[in-house]
C-alpha positions as CSV (number, residue, x, y, z in Angstrom):
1,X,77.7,-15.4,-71.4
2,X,78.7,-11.5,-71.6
3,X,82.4,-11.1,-72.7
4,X,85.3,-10.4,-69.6
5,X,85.9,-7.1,-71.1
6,X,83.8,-4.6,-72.6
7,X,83.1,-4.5,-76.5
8,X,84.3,-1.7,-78.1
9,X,81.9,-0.5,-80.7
10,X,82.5,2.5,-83.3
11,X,78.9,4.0,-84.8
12,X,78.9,5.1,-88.4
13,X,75.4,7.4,-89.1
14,X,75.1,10.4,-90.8
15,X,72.2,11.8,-88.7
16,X,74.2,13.4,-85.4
17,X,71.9,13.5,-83.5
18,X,70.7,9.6,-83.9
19,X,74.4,8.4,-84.1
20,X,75.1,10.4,-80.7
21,X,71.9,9.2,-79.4
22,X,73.1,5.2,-79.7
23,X,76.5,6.2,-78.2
24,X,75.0,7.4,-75.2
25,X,72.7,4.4,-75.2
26,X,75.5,2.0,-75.7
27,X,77.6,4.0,-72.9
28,X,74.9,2.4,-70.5
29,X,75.8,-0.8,-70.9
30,X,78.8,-2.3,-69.0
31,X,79.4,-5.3,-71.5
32,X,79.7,-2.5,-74.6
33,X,82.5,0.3,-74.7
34,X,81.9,2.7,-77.8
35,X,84.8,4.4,-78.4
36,X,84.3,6.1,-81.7
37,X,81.7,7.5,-84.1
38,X,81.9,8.6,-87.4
39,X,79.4,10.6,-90.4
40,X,80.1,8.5,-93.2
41,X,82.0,5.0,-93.7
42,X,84.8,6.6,-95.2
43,X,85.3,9.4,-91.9
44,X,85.0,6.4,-90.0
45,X,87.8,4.1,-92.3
46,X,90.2,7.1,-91.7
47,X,89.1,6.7,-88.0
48,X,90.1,3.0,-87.8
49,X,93.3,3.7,-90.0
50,X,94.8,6.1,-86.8
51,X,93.5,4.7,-84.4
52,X,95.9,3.1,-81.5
53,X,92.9,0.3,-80.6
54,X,90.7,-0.6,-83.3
55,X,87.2,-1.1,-82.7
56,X,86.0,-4.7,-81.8
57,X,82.0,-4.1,-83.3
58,X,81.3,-1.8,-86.2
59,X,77.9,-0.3,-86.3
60,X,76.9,0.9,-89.7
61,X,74.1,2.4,-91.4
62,X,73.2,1.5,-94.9
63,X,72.6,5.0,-96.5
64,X,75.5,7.4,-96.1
65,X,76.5,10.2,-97.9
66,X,80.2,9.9,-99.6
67,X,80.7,5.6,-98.7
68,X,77.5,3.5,-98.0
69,X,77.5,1.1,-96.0
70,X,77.5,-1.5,-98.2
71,X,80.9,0.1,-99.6
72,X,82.1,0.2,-95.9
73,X,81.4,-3.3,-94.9
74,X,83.2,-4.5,-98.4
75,X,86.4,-2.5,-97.2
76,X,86.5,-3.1,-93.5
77,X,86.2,-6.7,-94.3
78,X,89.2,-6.5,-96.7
79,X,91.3,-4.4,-94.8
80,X,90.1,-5.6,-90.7
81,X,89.2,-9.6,-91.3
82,X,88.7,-9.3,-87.4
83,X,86.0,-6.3,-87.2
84,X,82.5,-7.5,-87.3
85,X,80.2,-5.6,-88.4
86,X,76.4,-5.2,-87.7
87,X,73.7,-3.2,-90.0
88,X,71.6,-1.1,-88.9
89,X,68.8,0.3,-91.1
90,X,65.5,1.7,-91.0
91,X,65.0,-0.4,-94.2
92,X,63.5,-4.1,-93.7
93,X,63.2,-5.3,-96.9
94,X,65.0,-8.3,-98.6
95,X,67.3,-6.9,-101.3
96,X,69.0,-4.0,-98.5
97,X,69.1,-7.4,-96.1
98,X,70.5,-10.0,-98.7
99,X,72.6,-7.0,-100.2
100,X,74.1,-6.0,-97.2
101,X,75.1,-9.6,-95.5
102,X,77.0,-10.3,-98.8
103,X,79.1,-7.3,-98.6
104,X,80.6,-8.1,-95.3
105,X,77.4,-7.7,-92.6
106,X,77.5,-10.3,-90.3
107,X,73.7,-9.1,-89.1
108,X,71.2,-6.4,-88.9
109,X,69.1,-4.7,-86.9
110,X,66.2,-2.7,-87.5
111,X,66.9,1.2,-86.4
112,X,63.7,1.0,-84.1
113,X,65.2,-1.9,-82.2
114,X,64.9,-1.7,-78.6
115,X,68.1,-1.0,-77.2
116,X,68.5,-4.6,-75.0
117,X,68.3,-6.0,-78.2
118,X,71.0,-3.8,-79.7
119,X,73.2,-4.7,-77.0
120,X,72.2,-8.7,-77.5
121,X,73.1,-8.1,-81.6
122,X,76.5,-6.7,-80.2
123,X,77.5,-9.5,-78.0
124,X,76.0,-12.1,-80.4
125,X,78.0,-10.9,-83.5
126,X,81.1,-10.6,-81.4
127,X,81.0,-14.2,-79.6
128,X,79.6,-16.2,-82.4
129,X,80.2,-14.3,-85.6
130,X,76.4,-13.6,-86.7
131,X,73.6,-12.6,-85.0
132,X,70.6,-14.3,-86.7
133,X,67.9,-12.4,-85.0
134,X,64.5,-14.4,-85.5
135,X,65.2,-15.2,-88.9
136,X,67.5,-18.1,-88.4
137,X,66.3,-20.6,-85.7
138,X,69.3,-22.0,-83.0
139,X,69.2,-24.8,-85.9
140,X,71.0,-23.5,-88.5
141,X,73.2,-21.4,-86.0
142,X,74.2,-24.4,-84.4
143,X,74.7,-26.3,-88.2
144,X,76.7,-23.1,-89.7
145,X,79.0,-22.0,-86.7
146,X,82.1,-23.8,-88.8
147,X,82.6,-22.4,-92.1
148,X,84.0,-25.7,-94.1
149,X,82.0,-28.4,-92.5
150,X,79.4,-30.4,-94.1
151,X,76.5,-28.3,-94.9
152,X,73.1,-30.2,-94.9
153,X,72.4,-32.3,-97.8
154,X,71.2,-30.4,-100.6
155,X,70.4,-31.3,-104.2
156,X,72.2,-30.0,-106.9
157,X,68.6,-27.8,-108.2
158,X,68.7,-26.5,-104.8
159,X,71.8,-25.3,-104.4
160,X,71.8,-23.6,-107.7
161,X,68.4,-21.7,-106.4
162,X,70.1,-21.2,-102.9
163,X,73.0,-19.2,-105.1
164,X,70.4,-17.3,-107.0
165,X,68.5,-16.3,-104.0
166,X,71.4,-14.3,-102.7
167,X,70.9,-11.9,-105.7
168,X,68.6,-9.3,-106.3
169,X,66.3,-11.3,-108.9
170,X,62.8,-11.6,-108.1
171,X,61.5,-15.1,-108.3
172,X,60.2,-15.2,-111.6
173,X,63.5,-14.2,-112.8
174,X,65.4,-16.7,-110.9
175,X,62.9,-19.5,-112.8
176,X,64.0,-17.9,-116.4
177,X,67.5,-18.2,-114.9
178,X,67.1,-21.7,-114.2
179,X,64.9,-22.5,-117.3
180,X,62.3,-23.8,-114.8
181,X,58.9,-22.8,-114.1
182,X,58.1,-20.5,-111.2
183,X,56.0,-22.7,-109.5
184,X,59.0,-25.3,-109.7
185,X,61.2,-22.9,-108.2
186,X,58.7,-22.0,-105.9
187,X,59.2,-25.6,-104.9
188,X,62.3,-25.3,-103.8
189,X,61.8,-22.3,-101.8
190,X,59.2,-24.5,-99.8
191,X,61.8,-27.8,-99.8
192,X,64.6,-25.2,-98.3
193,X,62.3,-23.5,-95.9
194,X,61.7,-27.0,-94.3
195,X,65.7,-28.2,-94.6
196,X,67.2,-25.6,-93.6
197,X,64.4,-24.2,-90.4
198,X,64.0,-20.9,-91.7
199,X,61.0,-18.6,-92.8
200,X,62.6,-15.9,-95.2
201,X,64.7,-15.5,-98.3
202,X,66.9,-13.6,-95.9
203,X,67.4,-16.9,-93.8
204,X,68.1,-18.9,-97.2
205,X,71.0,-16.1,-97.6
206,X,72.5,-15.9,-94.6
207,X,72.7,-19.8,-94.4
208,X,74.8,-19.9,-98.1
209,X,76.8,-16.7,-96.4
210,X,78.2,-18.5,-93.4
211,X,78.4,-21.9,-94.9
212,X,81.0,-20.3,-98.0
213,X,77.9,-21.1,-100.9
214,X,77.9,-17.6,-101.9
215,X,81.2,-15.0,-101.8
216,X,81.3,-12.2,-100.1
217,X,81.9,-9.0,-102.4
């Protein structure tokens, strides 16, 4: 269901002529109003700070001169509890991912996403709070949508390797953490994979992100 009035969006990218690029894009769509665009997160915090309507849909990129956006997301989430904020990144790999969702991210896109999928990303993150992309199956959308309920039954061993796999240690290290071997750990990987329907790390972290296992920075 798109939303009764358009969302407004503010783009945070330091390369001009990509960051004007997506507003134009984005001005195509009649669900999606961007209203603002800065170079770096903190041109685009003063933005926010001044402005007489705040932006519904943050857009940010992950490298950016003067405040990342890992620095961003941390402060618009402290600040703007109400802003949701969606990555986008020309990096795909798990640490930027895993980094980024705990420091306030509630998704990410790819920056050579086709632009109805940006648009879906936008509507998803601002009806239901994430957009899980094909990481997280309708599943686990439908068994995290309320932070505080009972999360699926998980062992103790698990949940402890759930917490470590929102950090940036490398599966051997999370097995010295835990004092286990790695093909134990490895184990649990596998057991999670199959409790929680999902087919990444990533997945495993965004899962102990919405359910409150892990904090947000």
């Amino acid at each position: 269901m798109m939303p009764m009035q358009p969302i407004k969006v503010a783009i945070a990218d330091d390369h001009a002529l990509f960051r004007k690029g997506l507003f134009e894009i984005l001005s195509g769509f009649p669900e999606i109003e961007p209203m603002m665009e800065a170079s770096t997160g903190k041109e685009l915090l003063e933005k926010i700070m001044v402005a007489r309507t705040r932006p519904e849909v943050c857009i940010l990129d992950i490298n950016m001169p003067v405040m990342n956006g890992y620095d961003t997301a941390k402060a618009i989430r402290e600040k703007y509890k109400k802003i949701k904020l969606l990555a986008l990144s020309m990096y795909d790999n798990e640490e930027n991912i895993i980094k980024m969702l705990r420091s306030g991210a509630h998704g990410y896109v790819l920056k050579d996403v086709e632009p109805n999928q940006l648009r879906d990303a936008i509507v998803s993150i601002y009806q239901d709070g994430y957009y899980h992309s094909d990481l997280i199956t309708n599943n686990i959308l439908r068994e995290s949508k309320n932070p505080g309920e009972p999360v699926l039954a998980l062992t103790e061993k698990e949940l402890n390797f759930l917490k470590h796999s929102c950090t940036d240690l490398t599966y051997k290290e999370i097995a010295e953490q835990m004092g286990l071997s790695h093909r134990t750990v490895e184990g649990y990987r596998d057991s999670l994979f199959e409790k929680l329907n999902v087919r990444s790390r990533t997945g495993l972290a965004l899962y102990a992100v919405k359910n409150g296992l892990v904090a947000i920075y």
